[in-house]
Structure formats: structure tokens, C-alpha cells
N, C-alpha and C positions, 0 to 999 in steps of 0.2 A: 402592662405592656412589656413585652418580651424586651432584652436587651441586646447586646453582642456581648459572647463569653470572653470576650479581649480585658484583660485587666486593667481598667480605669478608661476604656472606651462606654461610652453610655449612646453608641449607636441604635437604632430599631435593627432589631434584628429582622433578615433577609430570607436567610437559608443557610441548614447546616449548625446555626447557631451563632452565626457573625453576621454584622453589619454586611452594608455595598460593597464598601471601602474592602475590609477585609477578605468577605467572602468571594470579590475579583482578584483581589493577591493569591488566596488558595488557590482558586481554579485556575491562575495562568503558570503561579510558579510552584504550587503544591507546598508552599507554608503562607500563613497569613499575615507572619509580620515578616515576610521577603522585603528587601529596600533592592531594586535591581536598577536605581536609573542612571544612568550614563553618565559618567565624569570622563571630562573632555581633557585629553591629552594635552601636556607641552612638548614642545619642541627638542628633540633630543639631542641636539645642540650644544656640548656644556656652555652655559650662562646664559645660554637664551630662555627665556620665561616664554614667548610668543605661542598661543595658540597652534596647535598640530593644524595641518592643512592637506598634505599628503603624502605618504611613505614615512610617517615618523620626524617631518621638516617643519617647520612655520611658512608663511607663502614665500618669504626672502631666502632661505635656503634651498628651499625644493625648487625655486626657478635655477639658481644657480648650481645645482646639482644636475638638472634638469639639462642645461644648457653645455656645461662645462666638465657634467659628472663628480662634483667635487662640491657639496654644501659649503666649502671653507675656502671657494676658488677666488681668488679676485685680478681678473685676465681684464687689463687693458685691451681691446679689437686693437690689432696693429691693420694700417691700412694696404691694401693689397696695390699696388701699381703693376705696369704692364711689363711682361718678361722679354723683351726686343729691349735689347741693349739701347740704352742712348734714351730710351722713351720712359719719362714720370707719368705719363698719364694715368687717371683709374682706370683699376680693372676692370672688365667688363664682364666677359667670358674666354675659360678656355687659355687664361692667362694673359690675354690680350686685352687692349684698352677697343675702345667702337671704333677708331682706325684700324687699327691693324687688323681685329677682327670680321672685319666689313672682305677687305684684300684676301684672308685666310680661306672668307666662303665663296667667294668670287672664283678666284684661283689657285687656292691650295696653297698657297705663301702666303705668308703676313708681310713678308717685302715684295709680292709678285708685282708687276707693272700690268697698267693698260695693254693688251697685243692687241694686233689689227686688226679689222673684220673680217670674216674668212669669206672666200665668194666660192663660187661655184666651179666645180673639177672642167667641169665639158672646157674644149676649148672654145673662145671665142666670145663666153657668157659671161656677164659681169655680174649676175645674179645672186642677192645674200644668201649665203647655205643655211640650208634649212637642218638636210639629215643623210647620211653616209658620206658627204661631198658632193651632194645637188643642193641646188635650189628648188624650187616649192614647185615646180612649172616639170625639169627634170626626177626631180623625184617621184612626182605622182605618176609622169609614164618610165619610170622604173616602176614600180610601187606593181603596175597596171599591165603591163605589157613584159616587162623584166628586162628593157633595154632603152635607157635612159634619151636615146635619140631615135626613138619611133617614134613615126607620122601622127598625127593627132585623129583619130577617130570619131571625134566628136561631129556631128551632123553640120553643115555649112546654113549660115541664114539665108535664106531665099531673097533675093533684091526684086526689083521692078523688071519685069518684061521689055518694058519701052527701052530703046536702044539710050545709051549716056545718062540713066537714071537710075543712080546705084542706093536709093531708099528702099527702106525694109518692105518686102510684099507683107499688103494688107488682104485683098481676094481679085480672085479670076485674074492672078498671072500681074496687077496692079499696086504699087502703092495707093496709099489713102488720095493724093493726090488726083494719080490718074483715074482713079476707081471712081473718084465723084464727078469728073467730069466725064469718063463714060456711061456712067447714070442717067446724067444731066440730059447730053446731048447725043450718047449713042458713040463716041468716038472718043478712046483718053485722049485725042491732042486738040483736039477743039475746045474752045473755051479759052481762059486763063484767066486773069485777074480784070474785075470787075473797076472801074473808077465810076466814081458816085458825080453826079451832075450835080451844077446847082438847082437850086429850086426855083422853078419857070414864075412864081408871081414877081413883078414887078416890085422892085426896090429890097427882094430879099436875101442875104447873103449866104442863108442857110445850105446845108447839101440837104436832094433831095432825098427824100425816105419810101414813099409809097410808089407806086406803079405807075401815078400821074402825075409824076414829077414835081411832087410839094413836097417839102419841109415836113416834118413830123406835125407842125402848127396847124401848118392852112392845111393837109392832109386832113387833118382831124376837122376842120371845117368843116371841110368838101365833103367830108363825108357826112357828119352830121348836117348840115343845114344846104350841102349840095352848092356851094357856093366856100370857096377856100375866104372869103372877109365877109364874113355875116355882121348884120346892123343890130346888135344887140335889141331885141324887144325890151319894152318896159310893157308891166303890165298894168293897167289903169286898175286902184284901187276903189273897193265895190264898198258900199255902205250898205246900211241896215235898210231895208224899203219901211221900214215904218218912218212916218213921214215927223220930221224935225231930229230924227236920231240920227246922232251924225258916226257913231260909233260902227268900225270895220263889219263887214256879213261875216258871220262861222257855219249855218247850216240853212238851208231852205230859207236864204236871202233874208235872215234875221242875224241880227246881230246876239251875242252870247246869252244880255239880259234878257230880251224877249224873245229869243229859240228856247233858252229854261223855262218861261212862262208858258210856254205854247207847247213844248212836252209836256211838261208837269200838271198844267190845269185844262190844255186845249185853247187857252187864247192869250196871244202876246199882248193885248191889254189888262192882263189881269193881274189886279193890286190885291195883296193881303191886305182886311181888314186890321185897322188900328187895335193895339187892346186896349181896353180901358181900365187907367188904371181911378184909384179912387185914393184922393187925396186926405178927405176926412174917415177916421180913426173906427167911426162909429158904424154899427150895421146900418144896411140900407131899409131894410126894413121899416115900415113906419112904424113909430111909436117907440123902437127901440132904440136901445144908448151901449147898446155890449159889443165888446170890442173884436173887431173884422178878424175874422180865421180864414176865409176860402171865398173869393169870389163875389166882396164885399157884404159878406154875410156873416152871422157868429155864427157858433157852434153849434145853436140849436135849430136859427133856418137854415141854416147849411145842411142840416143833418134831414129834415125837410125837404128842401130843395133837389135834396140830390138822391131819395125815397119817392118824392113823388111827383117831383116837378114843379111845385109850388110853395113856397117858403113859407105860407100862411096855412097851411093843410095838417090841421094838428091828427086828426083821428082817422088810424088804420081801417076802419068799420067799413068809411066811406069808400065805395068800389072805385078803383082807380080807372081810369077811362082810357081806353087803348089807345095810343099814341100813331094819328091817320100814318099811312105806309107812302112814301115821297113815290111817285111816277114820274117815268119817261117824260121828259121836256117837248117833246116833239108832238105835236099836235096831231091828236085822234090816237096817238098811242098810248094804253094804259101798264105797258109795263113796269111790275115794278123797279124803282132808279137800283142802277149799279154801281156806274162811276160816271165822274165829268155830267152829270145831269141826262144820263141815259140810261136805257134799260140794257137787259146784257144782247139785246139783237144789235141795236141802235152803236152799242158803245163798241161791238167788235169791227162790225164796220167801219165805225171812225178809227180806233187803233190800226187797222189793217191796211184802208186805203184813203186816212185823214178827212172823211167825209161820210156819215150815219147815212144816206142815201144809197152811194155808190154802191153796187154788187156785182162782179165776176160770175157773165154769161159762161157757158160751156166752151165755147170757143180761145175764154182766155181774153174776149176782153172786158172792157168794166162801161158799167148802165147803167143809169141813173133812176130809179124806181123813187115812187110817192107812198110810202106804207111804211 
């Protein structure tokens, strides 16, 4: 392995014949044992040792050169007070303390006094001046006209027509006033204010509201029930028609339990079947002792059971016997059952018009057929 030609360096050599080390010294400063790194300045200060900071200072000099021009300065701030004889106060600005300074912007003097308000040149006007020696009202017809006691050119507001009625015109020559009651009645001076009556029913204090002289109350009666003291209805609560149910009607004069039975099955008498449940452990099966999985059967007449319909039916070989097709309930018809114990003729009928007989003549209305 090559080395670096450095004497008593045993770097790998890089390139050129020197190590990393070396052969980055070459290339940046053109000798390999260059040493170029930065020794940091003191303080040129005599006696100060303190690191340089800037301009050839440590940071405590250079502020104080900085501030005073003098690295070697040590200037007590003497306090400034205000140049108006008589007054210790601090300065503020301008050689003034915030009194005197305040007076100085105000009026030009630091001793100046309050003067008075100035008013308005015109005679006669007591108006605060605004600008040349007017007031705000003056000056704008200077401003406008270029003679401070010109007529005012501004548009006059229009009043009421009606003779002694100096409110602002609203339309057709009227205030709002007259305008409504020429509306009203055809005439602004007809009309005027309204006083509300009492209300005509007996014992009531109200004023009245409506047209026939009731109360907002008995108005509301009168109109609803046509009689201003209507006799509150009660209405007689309706029970279930199925007969010992005492329970409220909700639909087609059933109460909730049997109107669900009578959607659901087609007849408010109808009880689900109990399940049976089976208390002993063991199949039902005879002969057997193996313990119940499904329908109190084991595993294996269950598996039976539910293959072929018979829990004791060991061999597939045997043809299984087609399971007869359930028909229409309804006598002489052979369709096959749909739902609710009907075939699909039988069963739309009863869905449609609660009745497997009833059928919907052309006309629109409903017949009673035997088929």
C-alpha cells in the first residue's frame, strides 16, 4: 500500500503522492504542510487581554468608542432638564420638558397662553371659524359662490299641500299622513285616528281586534267554531272491537297487538306457535343417548333430518319422495299457496281489498265473485 511522501506521515495515499490531509492543504494553499488557521485577535487596548470583537476592541471598548468615540471614555450621562428658566423638569424635546413642549406646538411659545376661540368675520354670526375668518356654513359659500353672504342655492324640501301642514311631501303633493288617508277614503282630510272599541262579548275587557268587534280571543272563536265561547268537545275514547280487549283502537278498529297480527298474518286472532324447547340432554331419537345439537336431535339425525326429512332414513339409494306442493285454502281452488294460505289470485285480492273474493268491476266498484 502506497503511503504519503510526508515525512513520518503513514497516511494512504490520495493523489499526487500525499495523504487527504495533506493533499487538501496542497490544493487550497499550494504547500502541503501550510498551517493557515485563524488566531483570533486581542484587544488592542494596552492591558486588556479580552478577545477582538470589532475594529481591533474587545465588546467593552468598542461600545464605548462606539457610543463616545473614545475606547478609553468614561462619560457619566449628565441629565438634560428643560431650558425655560425656573423649570427642573426633564427634557423631553427640543429642549423643553412635555409642558412646555406641549405650549411650544400648540402656539409657538413655550410660555404661550390659552387665546380665545375665534368666531366668524360676517357680522352678526357667532359661528366657530373654520378657514380665512368664516365659519363652515360662510365659508362653503365663499368656497362656492365667492361671496360669503350669498343666498343659499341648495333646493328647498317640498312640505304638504294641505293648507297648516308643514310635514315633509311623501307623494301626489301629500305627506305620508294625508297620502293614506287619501288612499283610504278618496279625500286627505277624511279619516283621522282610529279609537279601538271594546269587545262586544259580555264580561270582556279586551279591545276589540277583528271586524266583529271581538277580542283577538273570542275572534279567534268566531271564527273557528262560528261561535266567539265554543264548548270545548271531548272526544269519546274508542277501544279495540275485538271483544274483552280493552286496549285503545290505532288502525281498522284494532288495537296495535291485533292490527300487527292482522297485517302480518291476516287474522287478529293469530298466536305464534310455542317452541318447544326439550329439556332432556339426549336425542330424541329412539334408541339413542348422543347429545342434542339441533332441534333435539344429534349430529347425525340431524344431518338426516335436515337431507331427507326423516331422522331414521340412513341410505341415499332410497328415492326421496317429492314433498306434495301446499294449495290455495279456498275451496275448489287448486292453486299453488303463496302467502297467508292463498294462491297468488286469491292472496292479491285479499292484500288489495282485505278480502280473496272481492274484485274491482270496470266501473270502479268492487263484487263479490265465488271462484
Amino acid at each position: 500500500m502506497k503511503v504519503c511522501k510526508i515525512d513520518g506521515c503513514e497516511g494512504k495515499n490520495k493523489a499526487l503522492g500525499y495523504c487527504a490531509n495533506h493533499y487538501g492543504k496542497f490544493k487550497k494553499y499550494g504547500d502541503p504542510l501550510a498551517d493557515h488557521r485563524k488566531v483570533r485577535k486581542v484587544c488592542k487596548v494596552d492591558g486588556c487581554e479580552d478577545m477582538c470583537f470589532g475594529l481591533g476592541y474587545c465588546g467593552k471598548h468598542y461600545k464605548k468608542f462606539k457610543k463616545y468615540g473614545d475606547p478609553l471614555a468614561d462619560h457619566i450621562p449628565v441629565k438634560k432638564v428643560c431650558s425655560v428658566e425656573g423649570c427642573n423638569d426633564d427634557h423631553l424635546s427640543k429642549g423643553y420638558c412635555s409642558n412646555h413642549y406641549r405650549k411650544f406646538k400648540k402656539y409657538g411659545d413655550p410660555l404661550g397662553v390659552h387665546t380665545p376661540q375665534m368666531v366668524c368675520s360676517i357680522e352678526g354670526c357667532n359661528g366657530k371659524h373654520d378657514a380665512k375668518g368664516y365659519c363652515s356654513k360662510h365659508y362653503r359659500r365663499f368656497n362656492l359662490y365667492g361671496d360669503p353672504l350669498a343666498p343659499d342655492h341648495r333646493p328647498q324640501k317640498k312640505v304638504c299641500s294641505i293648507e297648516g301642514c308643514n310635514n315633509e311631501h311623501s307623494a301626489k303633493g301629500y305627506c305620508t299622513k294625508h297620502y293614506k288617508r287619501f288612499k283610504e277614503h278618496g279625500d286627505p282630510l277624511k279619516g283621522g285616528k282610529v279609537f279601538r272599541k271594546q269587545c262586544k262579548f259580555e264580561g270582556c275587557t279586551e279591545m276589540s281586534h277583528g271586524r266583529q268587534g271581538y277580542c283577538q280571543r273570542h275572534y279567534y272563536y268566531w271564527k273557528r267554531y262560528g261561535d266567539p265561547t265554543p264548548i270545548p268537545k271531548t272526544k269519546e275514547a274508542k277501544f279495540c272491537r275485538i271483544e274483552g280487549c280493552d286496549n285503545k283502537q290505532e288502525a281498522l278498529e284494532f288495537c296495535h297487538k291485533h292490527y300487527t297480527r292482522y297485517k302480518v298474518h291476516g287474522d287478529p286472532y293469530f298466536v305464534k306457535e310455542e317452541k318447544q324447547y326439550f329439556h332432556s340432554r339426549e336425542c330424541r331419537a329412539e334408541g339413542c343417548i348422543e347429545e342434542i345439537y339441533a332441534k333435539g336431535y344429534c349430529t347425525k339425525h340431524y344431518s338426516r333430518f335436515k337431507r331427507y326429512g326423516n331422522p331414521y332414513m340412513k341410505s341415499v339409494n332410497i328415492p326421496k319422495e317429492p314433498l306434495p306442493k301446499r294449495l290455495c285454502e279456498i275451496e275448489g281452488c287448486n292453486g299453488v299457496h303463496m302467502g297467508l294460505g292463498y294462491c297468488r289470485k286469491h292472496y292479491k285480492r285479499f292484500k288489495k281489498y282485505g278480502d280473496p273474493f272481492l274484485v274491482s268491476s270496470g266501473s270502479g266498484e268492487l263484487k263479490r265473485v265465488e271462484d
